[in-house]
N, C-alpha and C positions, 0 to 999 in steps of 0.2 A: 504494500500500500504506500502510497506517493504523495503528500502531500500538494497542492493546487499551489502555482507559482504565486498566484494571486493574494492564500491564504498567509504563504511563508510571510509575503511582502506587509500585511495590515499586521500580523505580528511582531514581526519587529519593529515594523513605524511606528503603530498606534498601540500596541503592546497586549492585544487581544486579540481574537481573532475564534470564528467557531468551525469545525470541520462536521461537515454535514454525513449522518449515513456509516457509520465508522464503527459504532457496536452491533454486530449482528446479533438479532434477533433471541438467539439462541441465548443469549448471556441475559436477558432482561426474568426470567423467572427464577435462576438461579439467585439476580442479585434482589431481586424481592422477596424471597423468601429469606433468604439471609438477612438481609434489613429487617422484615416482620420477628427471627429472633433475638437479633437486639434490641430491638423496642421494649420485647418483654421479657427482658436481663439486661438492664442497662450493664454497663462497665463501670468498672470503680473512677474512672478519669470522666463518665459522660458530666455534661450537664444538660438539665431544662431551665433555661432562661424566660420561661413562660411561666409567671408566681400561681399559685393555685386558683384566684378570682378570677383572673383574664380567662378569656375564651382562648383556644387554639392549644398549639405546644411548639413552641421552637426547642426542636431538641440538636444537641452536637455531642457525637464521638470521635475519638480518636482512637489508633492502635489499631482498627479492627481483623485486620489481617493478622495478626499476631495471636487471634483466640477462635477466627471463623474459617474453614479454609474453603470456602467459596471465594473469600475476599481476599483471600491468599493466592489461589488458582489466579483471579481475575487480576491482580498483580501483575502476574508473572507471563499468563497465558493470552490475554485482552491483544487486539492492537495496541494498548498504546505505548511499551517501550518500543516499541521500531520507531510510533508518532515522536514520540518526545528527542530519541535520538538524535530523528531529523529536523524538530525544531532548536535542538538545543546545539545543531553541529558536530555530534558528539559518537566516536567509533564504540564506546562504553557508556550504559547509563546504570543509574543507581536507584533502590527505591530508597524514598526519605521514610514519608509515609502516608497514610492516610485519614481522612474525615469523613463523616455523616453530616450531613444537615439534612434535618425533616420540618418542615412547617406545616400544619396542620392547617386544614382550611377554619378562617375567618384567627389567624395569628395575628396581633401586633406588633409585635416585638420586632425589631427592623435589625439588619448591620450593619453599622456605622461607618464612615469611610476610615480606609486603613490600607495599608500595604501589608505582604505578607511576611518578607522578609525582618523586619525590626523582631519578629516573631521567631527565628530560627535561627539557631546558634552556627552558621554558615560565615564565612569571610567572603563571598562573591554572591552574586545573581546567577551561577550558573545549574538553575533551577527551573522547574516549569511547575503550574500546577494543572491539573487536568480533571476539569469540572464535568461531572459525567449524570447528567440529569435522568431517573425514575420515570416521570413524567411528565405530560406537557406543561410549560414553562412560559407564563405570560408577563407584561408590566405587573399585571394585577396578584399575579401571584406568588411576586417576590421574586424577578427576575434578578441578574445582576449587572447592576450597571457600572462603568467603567470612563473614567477622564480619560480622552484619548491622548496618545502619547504621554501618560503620566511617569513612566520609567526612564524618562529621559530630560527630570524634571533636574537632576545631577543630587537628587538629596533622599537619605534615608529621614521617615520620618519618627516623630518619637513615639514609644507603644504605648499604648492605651489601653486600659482592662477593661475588657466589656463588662457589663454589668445588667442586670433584670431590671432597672429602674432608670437605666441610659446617661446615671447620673456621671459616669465616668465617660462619654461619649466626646470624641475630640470636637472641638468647633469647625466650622465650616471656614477654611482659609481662603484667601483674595484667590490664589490659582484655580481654585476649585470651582469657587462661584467664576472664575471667567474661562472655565472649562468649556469645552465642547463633550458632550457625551455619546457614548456608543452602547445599545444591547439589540438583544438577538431573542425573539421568540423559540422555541427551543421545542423538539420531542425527541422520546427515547431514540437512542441510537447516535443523536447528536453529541459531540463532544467539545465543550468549551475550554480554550486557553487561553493563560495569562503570564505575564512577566513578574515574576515576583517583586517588581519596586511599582508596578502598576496600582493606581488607587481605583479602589473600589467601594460598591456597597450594596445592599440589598436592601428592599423594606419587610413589609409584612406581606403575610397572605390573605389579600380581602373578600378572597373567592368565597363563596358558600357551601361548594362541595369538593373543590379541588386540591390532589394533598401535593406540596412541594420539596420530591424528597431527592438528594441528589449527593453524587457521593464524589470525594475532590481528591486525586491521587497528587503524589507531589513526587519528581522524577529529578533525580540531578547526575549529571556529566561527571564521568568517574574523573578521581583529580580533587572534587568539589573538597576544601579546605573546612574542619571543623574549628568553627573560633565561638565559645561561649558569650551571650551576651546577659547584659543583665534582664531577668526575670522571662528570658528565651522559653522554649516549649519542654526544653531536658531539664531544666531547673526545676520544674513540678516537681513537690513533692511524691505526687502520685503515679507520675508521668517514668518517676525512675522504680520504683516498686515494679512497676510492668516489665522494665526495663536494668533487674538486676546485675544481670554483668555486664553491663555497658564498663567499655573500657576504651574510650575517644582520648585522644593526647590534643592538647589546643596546638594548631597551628600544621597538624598532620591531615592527610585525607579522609572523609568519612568512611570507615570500612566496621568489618564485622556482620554476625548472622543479623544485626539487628538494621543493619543499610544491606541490606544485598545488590551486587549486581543482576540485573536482572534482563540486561541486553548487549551483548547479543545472549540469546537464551544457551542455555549448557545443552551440550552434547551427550546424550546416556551413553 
């Protein structure tokens, strides 16, 4: 599979970009049932950002490949390290890891605009994330919206903890409001990409029946340098419990069972 000259080009310009048609068919029951078991066993790392009065549920895991091996398979087996390779330039890719987000219809709980990287103990951008949507995907039901070209803004920004009552939500800054913005109505099989310095954000889902559930792989170009940041995603207390022999050196490449290579695929 080839990515579209077209696609390469709005990714790197505009630092998103969606590839139409890309998960066959065959992969969409396996990752809904697997998603349907973690809803009902969260992870000791999920949260719901949805407090118990609101309507909806915005829920988010991570790790899930490390406890489900549907999401494990899909990892490894998916197009998307050939995709991300060839987005990322890269003769080796790596998995970082993975997330859940499910919004439930009629959510409010929104994502606040944010880059990803402040978020990952990495020294470069040579990352991708790869947004891989359940279901059909509208404005209205919490699509994701993106500043074009915001990866080429030359600035990491500062992290911000989400929060269930938005109290911690960064402000809206001058580049933002004179952004131009880009998204993409979206159904299964679609797969959305972004630049990790790219800003982003999502709202709620105001739908009445539609659920928004969509699961975000994160791929990096072997090479990719582990550098600690403060209050990074390995910093979790809970985040290294899952993660007991992590044994990363700052300033060395990310390796170990817990980043796999995972492209070009192993040979039996």
């Amino acid at each position: 599979m080839t990515i579209p000259p077209d696609n390469l080009s709005e990714y790197r310009d505009h630092g998103a970009t969606v590839l139409r048609g890309v998960i066959p068919a065959s992969w969409q029951a396996r990752l809904e049932a697997a998603i349907d078991r973690v809803l009902a066993a969260p992870g000791s790392i999920a949260v719901d950002y949805t407090p118990p009065d609101r309507p909806g549920r915005f829920y988010n895991d991570f790790f899930l490949w490390l406890r489900e091996p549907e999401f494990a398979a899909f990892v490894r087996e998916s197009p998307l390290p050939a995709l991300a390779a060839e987005l990322l330039g890269a003769a080796k890719v790596g998995f970082f890891f993975d997330q859940l987000f499910v919004k439930e219809p009629r959510t409010q709980e929104s994502m606040p605009w944010h880059q990803d990287l402040p978020y990952w103990p990495v020294a470069s951008d040579a990352l991708v994330t790869m947004w891989v949507p359940l279901d059909v995907v509208t404005r209205e039901s919490g699509a994701v919206v993106y500043a074009r070209g915001s990866h080429r803004w030359g600035r990491v920004a500062k992290r911000w903890r989400f929060a269930r009552d938005g109290a911690t939500a960064p402000p809206e800054t001058e580049e933002i409001r004179e952004a131009s913005f880009m998204y993409w109505d979206l159904r299964p099989g679609d797969v959305l990409v972004h630049h990790p310095l790219t800003v982003h954000a999502s709202g709620g889902n105001a739908t009445p029946g539609t659920r928004r559930r969509a699961l975000a792989l994160r791929y990096f170009a072997d090479g990719c340098v582990y550098q600690p940041r403060e209050g990074d995603i390995l910093q979790n207390p809970r985040v290294r419990e899952l993660l007991p022999d992590l044994a990363l050196v700052a300033g060395e490449p990310l390796r170990g069972p817990e980043f796999p290579i995972v492209w070009p695929p192993e040979v039996a």
